[in-house]
C-alpha positions as MATLAB code, in Angstrom:
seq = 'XXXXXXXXXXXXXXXXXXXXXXXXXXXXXXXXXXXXXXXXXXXXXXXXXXXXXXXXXXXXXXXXXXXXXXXXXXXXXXXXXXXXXXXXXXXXXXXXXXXXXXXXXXXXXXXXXXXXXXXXXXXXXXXXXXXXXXXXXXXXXXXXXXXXXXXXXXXXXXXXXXXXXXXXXXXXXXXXXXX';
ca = [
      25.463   25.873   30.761;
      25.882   21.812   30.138;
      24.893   21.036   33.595;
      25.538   17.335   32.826;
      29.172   17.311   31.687;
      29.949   19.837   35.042;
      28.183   17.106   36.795;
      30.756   14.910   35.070;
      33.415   16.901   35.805;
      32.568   16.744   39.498;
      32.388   13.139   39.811;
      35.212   12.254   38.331;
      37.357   14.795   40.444;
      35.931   12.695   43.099;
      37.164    9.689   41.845;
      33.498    8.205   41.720;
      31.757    5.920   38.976;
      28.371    6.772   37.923;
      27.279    3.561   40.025;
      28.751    4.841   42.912;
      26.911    8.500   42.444;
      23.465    6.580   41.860;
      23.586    4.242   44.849;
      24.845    7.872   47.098;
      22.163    9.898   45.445;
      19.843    7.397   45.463;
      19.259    7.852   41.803;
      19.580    5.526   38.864;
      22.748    4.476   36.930;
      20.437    5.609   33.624;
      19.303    8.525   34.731;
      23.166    9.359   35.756;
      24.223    8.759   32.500;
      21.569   10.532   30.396;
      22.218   13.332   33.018;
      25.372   13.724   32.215;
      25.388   13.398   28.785;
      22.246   16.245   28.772;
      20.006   13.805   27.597;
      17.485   14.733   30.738;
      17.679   17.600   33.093;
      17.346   16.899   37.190;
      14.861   17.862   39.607;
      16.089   20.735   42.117;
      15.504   18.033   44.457;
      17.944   15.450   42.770;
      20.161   18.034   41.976;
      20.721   19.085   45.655;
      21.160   15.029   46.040;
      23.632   14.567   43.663;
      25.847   18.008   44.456;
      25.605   17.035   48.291;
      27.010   13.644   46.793;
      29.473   15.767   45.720;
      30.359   18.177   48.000;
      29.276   20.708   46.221;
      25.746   22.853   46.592;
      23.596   25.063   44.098;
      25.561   28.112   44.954;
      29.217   27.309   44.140;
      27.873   24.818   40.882;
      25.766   28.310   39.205;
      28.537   30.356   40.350;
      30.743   30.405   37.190;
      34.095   33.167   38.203;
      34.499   35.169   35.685;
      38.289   36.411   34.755;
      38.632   39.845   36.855;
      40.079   42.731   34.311;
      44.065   43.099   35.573;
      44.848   45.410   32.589;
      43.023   48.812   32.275;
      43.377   50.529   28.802;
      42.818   54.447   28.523;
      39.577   53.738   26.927;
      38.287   52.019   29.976;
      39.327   55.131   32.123;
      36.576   57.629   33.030;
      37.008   61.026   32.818;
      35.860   64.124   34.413;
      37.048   67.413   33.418;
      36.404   70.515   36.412;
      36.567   73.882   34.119;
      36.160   75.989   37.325;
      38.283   73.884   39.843;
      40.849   73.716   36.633;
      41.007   69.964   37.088;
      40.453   66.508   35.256;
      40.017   63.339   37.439;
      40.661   60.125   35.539;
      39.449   56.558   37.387;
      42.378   54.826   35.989;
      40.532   51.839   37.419;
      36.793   51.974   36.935;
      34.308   50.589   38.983;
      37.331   50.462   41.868;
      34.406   51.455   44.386;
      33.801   47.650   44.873;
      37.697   47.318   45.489;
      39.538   48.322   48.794;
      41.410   51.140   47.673;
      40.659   53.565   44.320;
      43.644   55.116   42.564;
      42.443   58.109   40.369;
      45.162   60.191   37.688;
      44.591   63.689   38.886;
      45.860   67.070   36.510;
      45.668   70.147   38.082;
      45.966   73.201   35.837;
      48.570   76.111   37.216;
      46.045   77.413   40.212;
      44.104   73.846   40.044;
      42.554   72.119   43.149;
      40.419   69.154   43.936;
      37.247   70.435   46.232;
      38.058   70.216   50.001;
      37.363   66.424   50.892;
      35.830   65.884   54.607;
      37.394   63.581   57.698;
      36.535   60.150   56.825;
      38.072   56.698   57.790;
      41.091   55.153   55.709;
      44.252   56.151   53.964;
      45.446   58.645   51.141;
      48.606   58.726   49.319;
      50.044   60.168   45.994;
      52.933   60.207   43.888;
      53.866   63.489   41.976;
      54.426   62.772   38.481;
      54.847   66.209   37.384;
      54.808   69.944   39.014;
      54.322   70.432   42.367;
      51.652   70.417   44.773;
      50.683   71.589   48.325;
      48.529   68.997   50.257;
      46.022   70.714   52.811;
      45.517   68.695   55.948;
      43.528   70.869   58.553;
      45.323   73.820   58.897;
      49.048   72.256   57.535;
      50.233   72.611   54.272;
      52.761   70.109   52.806;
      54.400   70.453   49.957;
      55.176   67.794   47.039;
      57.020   67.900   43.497;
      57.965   65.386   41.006;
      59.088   62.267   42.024;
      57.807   62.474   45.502;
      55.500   60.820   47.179;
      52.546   61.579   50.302;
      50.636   59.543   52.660;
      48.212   60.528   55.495;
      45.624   59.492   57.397;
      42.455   61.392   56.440;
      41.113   62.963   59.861;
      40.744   66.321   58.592;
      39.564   68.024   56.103;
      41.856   67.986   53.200;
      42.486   68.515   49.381;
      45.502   69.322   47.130;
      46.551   72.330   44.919;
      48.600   72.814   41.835;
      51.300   75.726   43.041;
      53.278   75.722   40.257;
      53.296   77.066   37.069;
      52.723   73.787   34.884;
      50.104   71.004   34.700;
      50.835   68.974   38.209;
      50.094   64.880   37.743;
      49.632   62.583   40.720;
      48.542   59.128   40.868;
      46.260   59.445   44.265;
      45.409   56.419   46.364;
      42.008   56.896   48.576;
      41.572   53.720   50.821;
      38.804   53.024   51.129;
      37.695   54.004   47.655;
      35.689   58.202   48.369;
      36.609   59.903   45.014;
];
């Protein structure tokens, strides 16, 4: 990291000369320039100064964002394939535990469920994009089919089945992330 031309960077958004930094900071003209031209590197002590000066503070200056992933390839999905629950679970968006909600591709073989899922707080809903499925809330059974969608408040115990003959595929929503 060029500490010096972020300094820069900072000044000049606030419309401030390197004079003008210096007399705030209490610091040299010099030692403003060389700074920000990396020529010398600050004390903590002057650098607290000079990002005070600047309205800025250690944290948000050594905090560079990184870009946040918006487009998840198949080879950044990860898979887990059930042989006795005849199911495979794919996090379509990995890591989504940090997120507020965690949308998982589920395919249930003919006969296929996910493992009963206990009360917890938040939401669930799914979209059927093949087969058809019954959705076990408590002691209700719903049933869902291609190109139809659920949503339900998970205060029971619940999971879903594949009742159909063919591979069922649902995109399912847990909020907050519990897959």
């Amino acid at each position: 990291m060029k500490i010096g031309q972020k300094i820069k960077r900072l000044r000049m958004q606030k419309g401030l000369t390197q004079e003008e930094l210096a007399d705030r900071s209490e610091l040299s003209k010099g030692f403003i320039s060389q700074l920000e031209r990396d020529l010398t590197s600050p004390s903590i002590a002057s650098l607290i100064d000079i990002l005070q000066c600047l309205g800025s503070n250690l944290k948000d200056f050594f905090n560079d964002i990184k870009d946040e992933q918006v487009v998840f390839k198949k080879s950044d999905y990860f898979i887990k394939n059930d042989v006795e629950l005849k199911n495979e679970i794919q996090w379509i968006i990995p890591n989504a535990q940090k997120n507020s909600m965690e949308p998982i591709l589920l395919n249930l073989e003919p006969g296929g469920s996910t493992l009963p899922d206990y009360p917890h707080e938040g939401e669930e809903f799914g979209y059927v994009l093949n087969g058809s499925i019954a959705i076990h809330i408590g002691s209700e059974i719903y049933k869902a089919k291609k190109g139809e969608s659920f949503y339900f408040v998970p205060d029971k115990t619940h999971f879903v089945e594949n009742t159909g003959k063919i591979v069922a595929s649902l995109i399912w929503v847990s909020s907050p992330p519990s897959f």
